[in-house]
Backbone as a ProteinNet text record, in pm:
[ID]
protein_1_A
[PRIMARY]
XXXXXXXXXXXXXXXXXXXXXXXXXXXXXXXXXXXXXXXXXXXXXXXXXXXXXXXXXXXXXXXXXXXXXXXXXXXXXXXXXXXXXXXXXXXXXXXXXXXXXXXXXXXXXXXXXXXXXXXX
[TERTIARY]
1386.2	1284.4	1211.2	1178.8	1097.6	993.1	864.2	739.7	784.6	709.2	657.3	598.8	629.7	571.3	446.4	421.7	254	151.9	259	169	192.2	342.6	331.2	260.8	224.7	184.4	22	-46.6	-207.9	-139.2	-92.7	-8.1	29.7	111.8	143	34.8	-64.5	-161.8	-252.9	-283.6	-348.4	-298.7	-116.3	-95	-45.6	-35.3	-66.6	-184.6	-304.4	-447.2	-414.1	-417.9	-422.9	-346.2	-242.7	-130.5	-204.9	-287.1	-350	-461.1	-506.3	-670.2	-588.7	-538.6	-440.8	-418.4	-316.6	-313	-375.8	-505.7	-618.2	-678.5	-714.9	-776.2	-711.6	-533.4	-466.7	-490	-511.1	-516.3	-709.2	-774	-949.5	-926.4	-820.2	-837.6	-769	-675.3	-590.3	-649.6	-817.1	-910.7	-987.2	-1007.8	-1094.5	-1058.4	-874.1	-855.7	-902.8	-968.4	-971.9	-901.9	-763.6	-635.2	-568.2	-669.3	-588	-764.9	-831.8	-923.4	-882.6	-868.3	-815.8	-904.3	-1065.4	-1133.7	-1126.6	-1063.5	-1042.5	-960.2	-867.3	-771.2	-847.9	-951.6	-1068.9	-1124.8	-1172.9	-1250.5	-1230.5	-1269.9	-1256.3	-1332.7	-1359.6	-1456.2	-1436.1	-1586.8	-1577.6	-1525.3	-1520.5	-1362.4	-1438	-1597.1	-1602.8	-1598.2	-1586.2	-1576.3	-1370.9	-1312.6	-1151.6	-1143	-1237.3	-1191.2	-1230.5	-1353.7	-1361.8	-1302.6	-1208.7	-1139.2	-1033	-959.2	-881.3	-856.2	-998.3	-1054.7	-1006	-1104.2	-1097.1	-965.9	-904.2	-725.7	-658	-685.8	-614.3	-677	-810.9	-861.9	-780.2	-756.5	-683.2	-513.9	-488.2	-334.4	-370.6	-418.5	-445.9	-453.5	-572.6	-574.6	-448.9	-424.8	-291.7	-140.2	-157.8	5	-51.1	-150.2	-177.7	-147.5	-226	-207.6	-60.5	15.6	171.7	198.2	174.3	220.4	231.4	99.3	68.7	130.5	150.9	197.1	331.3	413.5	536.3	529.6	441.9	437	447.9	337.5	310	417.8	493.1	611.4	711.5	732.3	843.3	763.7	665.1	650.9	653.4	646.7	657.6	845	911	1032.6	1094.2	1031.4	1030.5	990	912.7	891.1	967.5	1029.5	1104.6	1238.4	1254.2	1418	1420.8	1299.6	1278.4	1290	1306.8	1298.6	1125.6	1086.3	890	823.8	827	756.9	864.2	978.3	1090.9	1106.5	1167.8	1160.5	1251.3	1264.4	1346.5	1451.3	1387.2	1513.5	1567.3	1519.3	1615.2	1589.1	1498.3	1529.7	1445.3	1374.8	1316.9	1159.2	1100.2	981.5	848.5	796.9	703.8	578.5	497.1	403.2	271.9	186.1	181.7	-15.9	-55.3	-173.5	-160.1	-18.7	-17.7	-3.3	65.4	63.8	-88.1	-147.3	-330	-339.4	-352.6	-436.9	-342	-180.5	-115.3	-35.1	-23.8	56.2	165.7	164.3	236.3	330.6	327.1	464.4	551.6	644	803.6	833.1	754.2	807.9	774.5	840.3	753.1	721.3	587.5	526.2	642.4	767.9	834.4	944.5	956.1	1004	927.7	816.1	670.7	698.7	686.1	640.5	774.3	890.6	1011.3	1056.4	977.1	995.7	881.2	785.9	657.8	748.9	820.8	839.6	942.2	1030.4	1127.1	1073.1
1937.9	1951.1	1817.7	1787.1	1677	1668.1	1616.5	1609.4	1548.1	1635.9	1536.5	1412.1	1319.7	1234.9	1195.3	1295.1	1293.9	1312.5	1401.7	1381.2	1257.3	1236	1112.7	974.8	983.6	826.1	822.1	906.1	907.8	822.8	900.6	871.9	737.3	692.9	569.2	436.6	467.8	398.1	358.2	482.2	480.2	357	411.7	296.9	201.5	153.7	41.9	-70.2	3.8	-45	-50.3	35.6	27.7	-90.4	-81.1	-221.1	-337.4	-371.4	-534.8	-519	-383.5	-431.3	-507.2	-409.9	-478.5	-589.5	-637.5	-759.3	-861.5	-817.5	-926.4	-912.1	-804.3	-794.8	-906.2	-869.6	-935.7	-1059.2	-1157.3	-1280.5	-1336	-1194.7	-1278	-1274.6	-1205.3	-1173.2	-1330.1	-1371.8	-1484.2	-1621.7	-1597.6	-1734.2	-1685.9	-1577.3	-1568.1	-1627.6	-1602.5	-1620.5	-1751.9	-1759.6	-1899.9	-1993.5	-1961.1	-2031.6	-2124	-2041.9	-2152.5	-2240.9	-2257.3	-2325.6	-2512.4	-2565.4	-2704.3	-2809	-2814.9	-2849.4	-2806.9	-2675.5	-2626.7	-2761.2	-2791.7	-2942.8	-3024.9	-3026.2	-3203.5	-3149.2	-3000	-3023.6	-2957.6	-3048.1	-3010.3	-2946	-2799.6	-2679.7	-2657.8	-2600.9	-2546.1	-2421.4	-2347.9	-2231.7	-2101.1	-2126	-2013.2	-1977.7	-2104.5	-2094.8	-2077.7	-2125	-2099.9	-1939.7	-1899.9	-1752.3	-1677.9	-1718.4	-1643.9	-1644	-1730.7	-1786.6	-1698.6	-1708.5	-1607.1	-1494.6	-1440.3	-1270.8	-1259.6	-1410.6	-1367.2	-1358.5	-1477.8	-1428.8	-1265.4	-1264.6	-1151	-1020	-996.6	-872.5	-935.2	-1046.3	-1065.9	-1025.7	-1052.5	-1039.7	-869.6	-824.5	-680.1	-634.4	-612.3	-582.5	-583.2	-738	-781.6	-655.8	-669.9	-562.6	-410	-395.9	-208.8	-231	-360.5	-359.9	-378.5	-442.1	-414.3	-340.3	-245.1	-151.3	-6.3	-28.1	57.9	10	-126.2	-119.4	-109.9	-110.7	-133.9	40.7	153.4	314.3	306.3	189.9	243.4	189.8	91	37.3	142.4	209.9	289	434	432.3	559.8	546.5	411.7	363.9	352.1	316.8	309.7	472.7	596.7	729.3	691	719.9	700	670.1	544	515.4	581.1	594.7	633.4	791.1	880.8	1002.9	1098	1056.3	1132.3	1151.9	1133.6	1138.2	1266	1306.8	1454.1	1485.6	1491	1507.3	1469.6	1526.9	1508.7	1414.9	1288	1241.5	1237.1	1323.5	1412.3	1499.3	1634.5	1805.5	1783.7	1688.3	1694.7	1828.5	1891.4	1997.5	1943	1944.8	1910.8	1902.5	1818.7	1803	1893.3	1936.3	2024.1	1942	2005.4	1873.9	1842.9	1934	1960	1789.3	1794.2	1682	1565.8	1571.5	1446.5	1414.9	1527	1450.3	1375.8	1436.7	1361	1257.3	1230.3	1102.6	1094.6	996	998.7	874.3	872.8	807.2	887.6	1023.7	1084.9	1119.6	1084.3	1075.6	1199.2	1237	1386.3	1472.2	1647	1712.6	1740.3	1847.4	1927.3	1935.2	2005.7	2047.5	1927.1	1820.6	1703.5	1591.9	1617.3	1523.3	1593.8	1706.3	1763.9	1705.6	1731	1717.9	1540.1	1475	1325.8	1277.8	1326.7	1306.9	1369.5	1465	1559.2	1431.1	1341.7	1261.8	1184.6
1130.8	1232.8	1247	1357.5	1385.9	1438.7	1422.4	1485.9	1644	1718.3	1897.1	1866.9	1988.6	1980.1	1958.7	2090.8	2049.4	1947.1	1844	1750	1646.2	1645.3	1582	1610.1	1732.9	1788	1722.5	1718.4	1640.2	1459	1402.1	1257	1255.3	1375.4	1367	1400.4	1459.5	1517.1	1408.2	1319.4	1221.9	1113	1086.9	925.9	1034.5	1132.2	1173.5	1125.1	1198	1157.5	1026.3	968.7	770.6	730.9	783.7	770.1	777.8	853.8	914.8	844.5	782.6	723.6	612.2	513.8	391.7	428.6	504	513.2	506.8	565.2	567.1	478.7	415.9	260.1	168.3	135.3	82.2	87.2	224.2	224.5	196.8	213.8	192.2	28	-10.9	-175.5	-235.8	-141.3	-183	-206.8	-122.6	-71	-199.7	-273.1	-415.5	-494.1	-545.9	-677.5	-684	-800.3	-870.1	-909.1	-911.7	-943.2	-823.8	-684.7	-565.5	-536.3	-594.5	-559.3	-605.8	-548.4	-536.6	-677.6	-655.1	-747.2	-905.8	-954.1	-1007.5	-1126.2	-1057	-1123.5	-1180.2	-1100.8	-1155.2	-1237.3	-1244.6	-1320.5	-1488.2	-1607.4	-1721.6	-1761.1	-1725.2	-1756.2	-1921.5	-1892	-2043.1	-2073.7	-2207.2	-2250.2	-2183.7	-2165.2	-2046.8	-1935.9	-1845.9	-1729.3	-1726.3	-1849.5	-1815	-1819.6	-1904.4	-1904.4	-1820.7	-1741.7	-1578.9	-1502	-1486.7	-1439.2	-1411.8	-1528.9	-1576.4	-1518.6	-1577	-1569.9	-1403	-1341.6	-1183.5	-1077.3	-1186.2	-1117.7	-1175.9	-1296.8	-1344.4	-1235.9	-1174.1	-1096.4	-962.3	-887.6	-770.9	-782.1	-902.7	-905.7	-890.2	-908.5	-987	-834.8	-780.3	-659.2	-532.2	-557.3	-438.7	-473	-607	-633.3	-620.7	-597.9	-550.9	-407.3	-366.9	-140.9	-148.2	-193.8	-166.5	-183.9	-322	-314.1	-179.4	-156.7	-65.8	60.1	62.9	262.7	202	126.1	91.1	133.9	118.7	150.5	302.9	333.1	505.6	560.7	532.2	601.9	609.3	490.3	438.9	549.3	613.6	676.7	843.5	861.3	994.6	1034.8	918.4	948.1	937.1	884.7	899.4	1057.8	1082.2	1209.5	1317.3	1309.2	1381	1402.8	1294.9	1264	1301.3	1309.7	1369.4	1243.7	1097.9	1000.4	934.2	977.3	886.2	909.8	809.3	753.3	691.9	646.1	569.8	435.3	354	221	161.8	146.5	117.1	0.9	-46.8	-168.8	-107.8	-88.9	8.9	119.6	213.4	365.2	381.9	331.5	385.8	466.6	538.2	570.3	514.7	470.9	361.2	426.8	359.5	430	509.8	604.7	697.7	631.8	544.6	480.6	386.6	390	236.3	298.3	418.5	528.1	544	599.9	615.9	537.4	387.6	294.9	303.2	291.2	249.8	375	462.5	572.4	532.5	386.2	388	297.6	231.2	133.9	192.7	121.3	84.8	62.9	-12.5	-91.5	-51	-94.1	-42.4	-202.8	-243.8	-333.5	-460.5	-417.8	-517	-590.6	-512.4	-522.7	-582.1	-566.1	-629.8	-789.9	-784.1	-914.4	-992.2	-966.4	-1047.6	-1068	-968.2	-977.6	-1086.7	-1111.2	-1171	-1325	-1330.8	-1457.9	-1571.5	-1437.7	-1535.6	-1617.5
[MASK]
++++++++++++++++++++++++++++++++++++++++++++++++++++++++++++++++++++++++++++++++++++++++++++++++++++++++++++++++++++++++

């Protein structure tokens, strides 16, 4: 079974937008780390400012691999989309329930496929 367009085009509009905030998050997050700050080279800080340093790349790396992770979901639900399979289970093909789409418009799974992928 397949969703109408119409209702897919709201869904798609949405992880669109979501797509470009990420993106731009990703790159205001890229102007934080401390590791691409240029002055950073000159200067011979002391062992606490290296370890803020640190700290402050280690929370950017941290952050950046959850936003991939996640558009690496919204991509994978836009190409559902396209391809005319989204709301489908990509394990049994049965239609994921559409309660679980609200909350995640981006699952793969349905309920009984989550649970048994979560169980391995």
């Amino acid at each position: 079974m397949k969703f109408p367009l119409k209702v897919l085009q709201p869904i798609k509009n949405y992880l669109e937008k979501k797509q470009k905030q990420l993106e731009k998050r990703k790159e205001d997050l890229d102007k934080e780390d401390p590791y691409n700050d240029a002055a950073r080279l000159n200067d011979n800080a002391a062992i606490d400012t290296d370890a803020a340093e640190e700290v402050g790349h280690e929370r950017v790396s941290a952050l950046q691999k959850e936003i991939d992770k996640t558009l690496i979901r919204i991509r994978k639900a836009l190409t559902r989309i396209k391809l005319g399979n989204y709301g489908n289970c990509v394990m049994c093909h049965r239609m994921i329930d559409t309660d679980r789409l609200a909350i995640d418009p981006t699952a793969d799974l349905c309920v009984d496929c989550a649970k048994k992928a979560k169980a391995k």
